[in-house]
MARTI-86137 format. One record per residue (C-alpha): y, z, x negated. Coordinates in steps of 0.5 Angstrom, whole numbers, plus 500, padded with zeros to 3 digits. Each point is the difference from the previous one (the first is absolute). Last residue first. Layout:
// MARTI-86137
YZX...
END
This chain:
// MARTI-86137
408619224495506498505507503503504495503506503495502505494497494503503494502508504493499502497499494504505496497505506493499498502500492503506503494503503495499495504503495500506504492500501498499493505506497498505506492498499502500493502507500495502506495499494502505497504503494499507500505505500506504495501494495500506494494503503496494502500497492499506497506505499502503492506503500503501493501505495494499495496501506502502508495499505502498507497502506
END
């Protein structure tokens, strides 16, 4: 619960975010930019074939 001094809502770093940052964050942030640069690859490779 939040405490109130000198006027002013003091939270710790978890209170105020509202939960934990874990690592199925980064698990999500790795996967999903691993998953574009794949489909990046793809788009460039069926629309621009080597000569």
């Amino acid at each position: 619960m939040p405490k109130v001094e000198n006027e002013q809502i003091v939270e710790t770093a978890t209170e105020a975010r509202g939960a934990v940052k874990g690592r199925p964050v980064l698990y999500v942030l790795l996967l999903s930019t691993a998953a574009i640069v794949a489909l990046f690859a793809i788009v460039y490779i069926a629309f621009f074939p080597a000569a």
